[in-house]
C-alpha positions in Angstrom: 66.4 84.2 5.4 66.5 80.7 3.9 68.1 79.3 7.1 65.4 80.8 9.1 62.7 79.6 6.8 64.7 76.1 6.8 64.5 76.2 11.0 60.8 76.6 10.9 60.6 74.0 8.6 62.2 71.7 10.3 60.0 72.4 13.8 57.0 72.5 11.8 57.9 68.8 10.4 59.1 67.8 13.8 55.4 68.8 14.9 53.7 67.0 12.5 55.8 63.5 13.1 54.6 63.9 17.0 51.2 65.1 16.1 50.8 61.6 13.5 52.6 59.6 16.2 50.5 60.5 18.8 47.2 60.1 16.1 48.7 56.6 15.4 49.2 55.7 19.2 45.5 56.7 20.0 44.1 54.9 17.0 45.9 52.0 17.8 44.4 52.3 21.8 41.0 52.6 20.6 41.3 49.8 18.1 42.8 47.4 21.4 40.1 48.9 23.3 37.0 47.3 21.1 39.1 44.3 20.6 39.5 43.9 24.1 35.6 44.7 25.0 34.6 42.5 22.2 36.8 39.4 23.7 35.7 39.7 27.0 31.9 40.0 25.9 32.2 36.9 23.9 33.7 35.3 26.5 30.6 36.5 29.3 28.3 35.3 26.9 29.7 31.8 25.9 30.4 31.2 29.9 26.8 32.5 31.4 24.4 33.0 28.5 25.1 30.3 25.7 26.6 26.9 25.2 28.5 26.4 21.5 29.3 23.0 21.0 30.2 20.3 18.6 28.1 16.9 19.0 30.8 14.4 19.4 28.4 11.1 18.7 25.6 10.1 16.9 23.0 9.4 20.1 20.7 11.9 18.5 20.5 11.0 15.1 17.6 12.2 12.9 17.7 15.5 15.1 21.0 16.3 15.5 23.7 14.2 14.0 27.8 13.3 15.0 29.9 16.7 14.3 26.6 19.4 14.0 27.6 22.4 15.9 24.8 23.5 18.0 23.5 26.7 20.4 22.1 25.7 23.8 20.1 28.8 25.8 21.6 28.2 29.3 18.9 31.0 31.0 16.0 28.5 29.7 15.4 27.0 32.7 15.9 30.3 34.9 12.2 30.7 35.7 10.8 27.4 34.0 11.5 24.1 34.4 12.4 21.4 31.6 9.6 20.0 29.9 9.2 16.6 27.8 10.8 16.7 25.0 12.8 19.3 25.8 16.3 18.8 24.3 19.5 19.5 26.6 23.2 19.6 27.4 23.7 18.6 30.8 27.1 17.4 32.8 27.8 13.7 32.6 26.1 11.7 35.4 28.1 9.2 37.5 31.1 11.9 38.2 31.7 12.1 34.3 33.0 16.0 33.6 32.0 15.6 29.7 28.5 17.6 28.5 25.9 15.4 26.7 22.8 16.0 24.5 19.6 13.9 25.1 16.1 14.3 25.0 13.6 14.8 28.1 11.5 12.1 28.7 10.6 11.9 31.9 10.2 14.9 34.4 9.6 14.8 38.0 7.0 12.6 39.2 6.5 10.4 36.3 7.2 6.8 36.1 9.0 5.7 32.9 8.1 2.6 31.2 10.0 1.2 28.3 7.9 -1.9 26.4 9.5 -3.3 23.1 10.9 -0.7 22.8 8.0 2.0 23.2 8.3 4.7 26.3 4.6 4.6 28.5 4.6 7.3 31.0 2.6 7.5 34.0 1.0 3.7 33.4 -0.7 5.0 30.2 -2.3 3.2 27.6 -0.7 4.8 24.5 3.3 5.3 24.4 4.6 8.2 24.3 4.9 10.2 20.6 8.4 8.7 19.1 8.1 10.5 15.2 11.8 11.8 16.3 13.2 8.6 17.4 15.7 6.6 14.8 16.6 3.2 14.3 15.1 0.1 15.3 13.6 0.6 18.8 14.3 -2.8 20.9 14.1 -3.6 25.1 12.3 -3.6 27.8 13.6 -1.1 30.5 11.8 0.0 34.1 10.0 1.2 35.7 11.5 4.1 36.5 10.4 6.7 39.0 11.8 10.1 38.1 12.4 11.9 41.5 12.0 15.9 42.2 14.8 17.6 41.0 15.8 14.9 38.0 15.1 14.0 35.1 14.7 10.8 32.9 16.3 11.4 29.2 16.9 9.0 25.7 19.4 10.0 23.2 16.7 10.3 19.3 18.6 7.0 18.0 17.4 4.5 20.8 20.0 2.2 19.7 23.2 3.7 19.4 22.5 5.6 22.6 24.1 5.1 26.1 21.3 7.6 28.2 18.9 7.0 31.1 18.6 3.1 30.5 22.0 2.3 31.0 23.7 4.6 33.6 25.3 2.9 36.3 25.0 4.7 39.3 22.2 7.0 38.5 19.5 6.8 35.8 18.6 10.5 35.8 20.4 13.6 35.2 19.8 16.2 37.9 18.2 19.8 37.6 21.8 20.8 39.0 23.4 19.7 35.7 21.8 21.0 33.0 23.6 23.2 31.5 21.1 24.6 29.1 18.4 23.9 26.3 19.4 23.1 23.1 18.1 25.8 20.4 19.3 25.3 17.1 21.8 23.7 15.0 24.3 25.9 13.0 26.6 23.9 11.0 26.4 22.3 8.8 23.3 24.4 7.5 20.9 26.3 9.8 18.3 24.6 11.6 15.9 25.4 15.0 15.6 22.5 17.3 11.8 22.5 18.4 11.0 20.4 21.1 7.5 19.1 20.1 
């Protein structure tokens, strides 16, 4: 009688090991499986709806300064276009793979005209607000004629900032390589980016 009870024992402990194996084995499936979803939405999302970066100089400084971490919005400019003052990360001109932060300045049409160091757009009287802008503001660049499809940009700190005035081969960054608007600052400390 005790062998017999031993026996079912034995095939009801052998039942259980399979049951909590097989348990085990589908908790550890499920757990891959929101891992795996969860990796491949961040990925989506970092490659078609947002930009994370780290700001590697200090050509914005005042609005975003060397080593911020930033969020840029890359549907902005899906069914608008990019407005003054509009700040964004955009390919490097002149065949230069790297992404860059500036501000909009000029947008198609305008002509861009740098006096002592004051931007006049359009041949206007009174230069263009600069309550961002940081440092001393020096030079005499232009005119500039921004054509369709481009777009004229200055890094915030005028003077430490290689942007529109000093390309080589091109002064303006084209519509096709702007990778996105820039919302916010996350690091260190939170902070929205407004453009005006």
């Amino acid at each position: 009688m005790d062998e017999h009870n031993i026996g079912e024992n034995s095939e009801n402990n052998d039942d259980i090991q399979i049951d909590v194996k097989k348990e085990l084995i589908s908790e550890a499936l499920s757990w891959a499986t929101i891992i795996l979803f969860a990796v491949v939405f961040a990925v989506l999302i970092n490659r078609f709806v947002i930009v994370n970066a780290t700001v590697p100089t200090s050509s914005m400084e005042g609005t975003i300064r060397a080593a911020d971490r930033i969020i840029a919005f890359r549907l902005s400019y899906l069914f608008s276009d990019p407005s003054t003052f509009d700040i964004i990360v955009f390919r490097g001109t002149d065949g230069d793979p790297d992404y860059y932060v500036k501000r909009v300045i000029g947008v198609p049409g305008d002509t861009v005209n740098i006096i002592n160091g004051q931007v006049f757009i359009n041949g206007s009287a009174m230069p263009l607000r600069d309550d961002f802008v940081q440092g001393p503001i020096l030079g005499n660049y232009g005119p500039y004629e921004v054509p369709e499809g481009y777009f004229f940009v200055l890094g915030d700190y005028r003077s430490n900032s290689i942007d529109s005035r000093h390309w080589r081969d091109n002064a303006f960054v084209s519509e096709n390589d702007i990778v996105g608007r820039v919302i916010f600052r996350y690091h260190p400390g939170f902070r929205l980016l407004r453009n005006t």
